[in-house]
C-alpha positions as CSV (number, residue, x, y, z in Angstrom):
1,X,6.1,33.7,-10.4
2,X,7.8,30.8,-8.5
3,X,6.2,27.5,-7.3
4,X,7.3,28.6,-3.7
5,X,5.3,32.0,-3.4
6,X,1.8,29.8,-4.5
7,X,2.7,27.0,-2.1
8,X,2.5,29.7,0.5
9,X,-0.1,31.2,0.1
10,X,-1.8,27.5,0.0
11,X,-0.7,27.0,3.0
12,X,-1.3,30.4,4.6
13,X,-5.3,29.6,3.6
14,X,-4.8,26.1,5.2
15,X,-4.2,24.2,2.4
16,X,-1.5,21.7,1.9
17,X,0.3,22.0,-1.9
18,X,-0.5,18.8,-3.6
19,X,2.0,18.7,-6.5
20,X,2.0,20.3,-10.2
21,X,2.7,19.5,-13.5
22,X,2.7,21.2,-17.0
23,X,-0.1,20.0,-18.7
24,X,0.0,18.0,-21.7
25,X,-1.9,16.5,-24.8
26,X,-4.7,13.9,-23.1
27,X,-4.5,15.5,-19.6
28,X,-7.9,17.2,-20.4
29,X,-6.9,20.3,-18.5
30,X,-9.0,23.0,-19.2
31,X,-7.8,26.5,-20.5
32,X,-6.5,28.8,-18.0
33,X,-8.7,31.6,-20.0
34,X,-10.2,31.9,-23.1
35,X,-8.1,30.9,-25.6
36,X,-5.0,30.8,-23.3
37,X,-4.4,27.3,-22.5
38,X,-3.2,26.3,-19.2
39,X,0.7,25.7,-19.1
40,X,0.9,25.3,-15.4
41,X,-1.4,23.3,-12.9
42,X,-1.5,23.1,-9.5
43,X,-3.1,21.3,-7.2
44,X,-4.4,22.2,-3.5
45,X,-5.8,19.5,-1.1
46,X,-5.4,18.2,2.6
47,X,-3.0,16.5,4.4
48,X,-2.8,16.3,8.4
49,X,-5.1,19.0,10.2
50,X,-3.7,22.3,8.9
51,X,-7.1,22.2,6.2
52,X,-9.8,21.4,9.4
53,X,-8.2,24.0,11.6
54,X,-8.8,26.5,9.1
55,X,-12.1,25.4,8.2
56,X,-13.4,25.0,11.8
57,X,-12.3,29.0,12.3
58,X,-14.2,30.0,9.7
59,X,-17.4,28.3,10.7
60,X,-16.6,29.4,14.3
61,X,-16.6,33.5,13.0
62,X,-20.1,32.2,10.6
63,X,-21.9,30.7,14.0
64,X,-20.4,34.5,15.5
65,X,-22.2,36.6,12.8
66,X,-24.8,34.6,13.3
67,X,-24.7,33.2,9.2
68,X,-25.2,30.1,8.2
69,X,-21.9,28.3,8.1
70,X,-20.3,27.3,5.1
71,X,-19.9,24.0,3.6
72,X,-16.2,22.4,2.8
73,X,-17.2,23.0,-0.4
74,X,-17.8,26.5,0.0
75,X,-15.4,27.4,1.8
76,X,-12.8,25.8,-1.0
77,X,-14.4,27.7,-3.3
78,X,-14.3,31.2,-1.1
79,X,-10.6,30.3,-0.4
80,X,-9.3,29.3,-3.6
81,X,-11.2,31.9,-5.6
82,X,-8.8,34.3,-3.2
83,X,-6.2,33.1,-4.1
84,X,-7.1,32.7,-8.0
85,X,-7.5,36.1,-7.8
86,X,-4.2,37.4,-6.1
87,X,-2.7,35.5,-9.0
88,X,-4.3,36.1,-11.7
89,X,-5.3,32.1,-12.2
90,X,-8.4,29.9,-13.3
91,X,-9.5,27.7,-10.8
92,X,-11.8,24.6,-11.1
93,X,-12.6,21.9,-8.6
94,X,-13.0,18.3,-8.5
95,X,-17.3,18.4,-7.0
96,X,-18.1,20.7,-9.9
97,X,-19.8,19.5,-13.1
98,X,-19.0,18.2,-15.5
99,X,-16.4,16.3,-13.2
100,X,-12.9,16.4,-14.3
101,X,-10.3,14.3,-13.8
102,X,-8.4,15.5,-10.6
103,X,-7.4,11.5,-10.3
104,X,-5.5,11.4,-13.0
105,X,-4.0,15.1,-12.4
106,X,-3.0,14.3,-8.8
107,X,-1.3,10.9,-10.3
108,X,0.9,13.7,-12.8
109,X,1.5,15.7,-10.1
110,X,3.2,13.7,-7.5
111,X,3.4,10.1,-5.7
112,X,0.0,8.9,-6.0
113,X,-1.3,5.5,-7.1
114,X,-4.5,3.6,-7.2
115,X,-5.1,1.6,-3.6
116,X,-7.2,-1.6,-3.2
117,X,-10.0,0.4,-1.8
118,X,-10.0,2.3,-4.8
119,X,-8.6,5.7,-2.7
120,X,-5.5,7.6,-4.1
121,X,-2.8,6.3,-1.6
122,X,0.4,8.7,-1.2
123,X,3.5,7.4,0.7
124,X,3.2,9.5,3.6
125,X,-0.3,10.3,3.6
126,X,-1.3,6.9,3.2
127,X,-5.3,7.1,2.4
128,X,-5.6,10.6,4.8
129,X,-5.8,13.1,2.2
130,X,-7.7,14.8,-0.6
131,X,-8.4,17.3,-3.4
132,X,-10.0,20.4,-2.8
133,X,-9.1,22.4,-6.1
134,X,-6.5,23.2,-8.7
135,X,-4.8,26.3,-10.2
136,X,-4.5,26.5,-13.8
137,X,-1.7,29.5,-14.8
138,X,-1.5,30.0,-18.0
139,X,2.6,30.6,-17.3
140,X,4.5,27.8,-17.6
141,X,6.8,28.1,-14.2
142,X,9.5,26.1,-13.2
143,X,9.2,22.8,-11.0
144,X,10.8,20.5,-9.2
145,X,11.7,17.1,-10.6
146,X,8.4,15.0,-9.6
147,X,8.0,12.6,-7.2
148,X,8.1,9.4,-8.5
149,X,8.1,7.0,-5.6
150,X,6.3,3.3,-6.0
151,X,2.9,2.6,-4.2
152,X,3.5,1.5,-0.9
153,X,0.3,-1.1,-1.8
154,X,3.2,-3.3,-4.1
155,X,5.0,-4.7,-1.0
156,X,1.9,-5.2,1.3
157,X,0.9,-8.4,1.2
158,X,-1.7,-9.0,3.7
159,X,-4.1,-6.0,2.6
160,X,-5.6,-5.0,6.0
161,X,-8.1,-2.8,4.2
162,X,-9.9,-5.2,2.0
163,X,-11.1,-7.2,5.5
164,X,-11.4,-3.7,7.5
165,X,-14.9,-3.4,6.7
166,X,-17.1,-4.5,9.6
167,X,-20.0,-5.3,6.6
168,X,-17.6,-6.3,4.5
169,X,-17.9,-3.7,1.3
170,X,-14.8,-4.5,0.2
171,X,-14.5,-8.2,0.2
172,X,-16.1,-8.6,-3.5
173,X,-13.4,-7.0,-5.3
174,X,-15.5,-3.7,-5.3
175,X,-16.7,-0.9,-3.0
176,X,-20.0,-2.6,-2.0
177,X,-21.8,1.3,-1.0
178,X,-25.5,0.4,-0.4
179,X,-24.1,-2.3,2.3
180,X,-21.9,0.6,4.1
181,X,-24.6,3.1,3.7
182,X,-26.9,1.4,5.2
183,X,-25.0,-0.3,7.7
184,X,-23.5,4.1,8.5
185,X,-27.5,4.9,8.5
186,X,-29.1,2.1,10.5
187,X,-26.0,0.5,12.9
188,X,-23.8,3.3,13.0
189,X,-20.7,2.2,15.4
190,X,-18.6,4.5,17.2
191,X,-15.4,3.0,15.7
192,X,-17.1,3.9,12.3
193,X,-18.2,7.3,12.7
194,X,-15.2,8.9,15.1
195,X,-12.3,6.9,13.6
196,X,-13.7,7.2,10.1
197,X,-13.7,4.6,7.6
198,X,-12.4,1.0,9.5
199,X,-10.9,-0.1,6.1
200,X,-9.2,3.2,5.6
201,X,-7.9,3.1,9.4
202,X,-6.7,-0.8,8.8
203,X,-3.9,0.9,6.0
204,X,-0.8,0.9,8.2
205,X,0.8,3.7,6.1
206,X,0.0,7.5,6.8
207,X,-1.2,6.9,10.6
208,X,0.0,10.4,11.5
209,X,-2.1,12.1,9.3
210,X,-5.7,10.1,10.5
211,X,-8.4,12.5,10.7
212,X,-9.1,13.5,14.5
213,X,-12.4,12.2,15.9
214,X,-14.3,15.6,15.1
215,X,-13.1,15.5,11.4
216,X,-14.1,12.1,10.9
217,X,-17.8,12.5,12.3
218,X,-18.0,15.4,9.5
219,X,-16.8,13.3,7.0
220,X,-19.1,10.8,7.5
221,X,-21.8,12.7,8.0
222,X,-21.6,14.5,5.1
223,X,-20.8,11.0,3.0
224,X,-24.0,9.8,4.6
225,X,-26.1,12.9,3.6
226,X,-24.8,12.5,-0.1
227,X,-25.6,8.8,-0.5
228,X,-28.3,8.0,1.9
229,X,-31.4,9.3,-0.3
230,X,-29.9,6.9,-3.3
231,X,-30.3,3.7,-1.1
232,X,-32.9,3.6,1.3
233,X,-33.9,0.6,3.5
């Protein structure tokens, strides 16, 4: 099996490859089987709108048969589970509990580092991506020397995102969420909920890959339907 043909079929689903690595002692990957460890692992995310196109299909033929339509989260699952299958592969996910630690992984697996903000940032992608899964072979295939390129945060001085946030959740040092939740729940601006995130979009690196308007209004939706019940007014 080659890294190429499971790249491909990522990104035949609508998935963008996220980088792989062979898993090591204190990666606390889990085993590919039962007793059969997991020698490869490879991780599946988003990147640009290859992942929203195919997701919007897919609700588009639900609302057609007249099912409900399926969360992201499902349809990750329905998607990857395919292609677990076709290769004989474990897959786990990173909203599934106990939570594991796909921050770590995706740091293994290519050029990934910690931003202020607290968001993996990736040279290209900037802070417009994300994790929706990972394969765990229990073949150890070959890869490509990894990418090991520095964080494009060490040579930005200003730090546009720390001062993005119109209620300032970021200011303190940490990610202030009761503030943006209820500033998302009770004053929700346009800018916020159509452009996504205002500290996110004040990154100047990964611009090409910003969610579209539609995107973004899911995304915050569905951040505001997870955290809203925690911190009411």
């Amino acid at each position: 099996m080659k890294l190429g043909t499971i790249e491909q079929l990522l990104q035949d689903a609508g998935l963008t490859p996220r980088g792989a690595f062979h898993p090591g002692a204190g990666d606390d990957v889990p085993p590919a089987a039962a007793d059969t460890p997991a020698r490869t692992l490879v991780l599946a995310g988003n990147a640009g709108p290859r992942m929203w196109r195919a997701f919007g299909a897919g609700r588009a033929r639900d609302a057609a048969r007249d099912a409900a339509p399926m969360s992201l989260d499902e349809w990750s699952e329905h998607v990857l589970n395919g292609i677990a299958a076709r290769l004989g592969a474990r897959v786990v996910f990173p909203f599934q509990h106990p939570y594991l630690p796909f921050q770590r992984w995706a740091m293994r697996a290519e050029a990934c580092h910690a931003s202020p903000l607290g968001l993996l940032i990736h040279p290209d992608y900037g802070l417009w991506h994300g994790y929706r899964g990972a394969l765990l072979l229990a073949a150890e295939i070959e890869l490509p020397s990894p990418d090991r390129r520095a964080s494009p945060c060490a040579s930005c001085a200003d730090r546009p995102c720390l001062s993005g946030c119109p209620v300032g959740a970021f200011e303190a040092g940490a990610y202030d969420v009761p503030a943006c939740v209820c500033h998302l729940v009770f004053a929700p601006e346009p800018d916020c909920m159509d452009g996504g995130c205002l500290a996110r979009c004040a990154c100047p690196i990964g611009r090409d890959y910003r969610y579209a308007p539609a995107q973004a209004r899911f995304h915050m939706q569905s951040f505001i339907e997870a955290n809203r019940a925690r911190w009411p007014a």
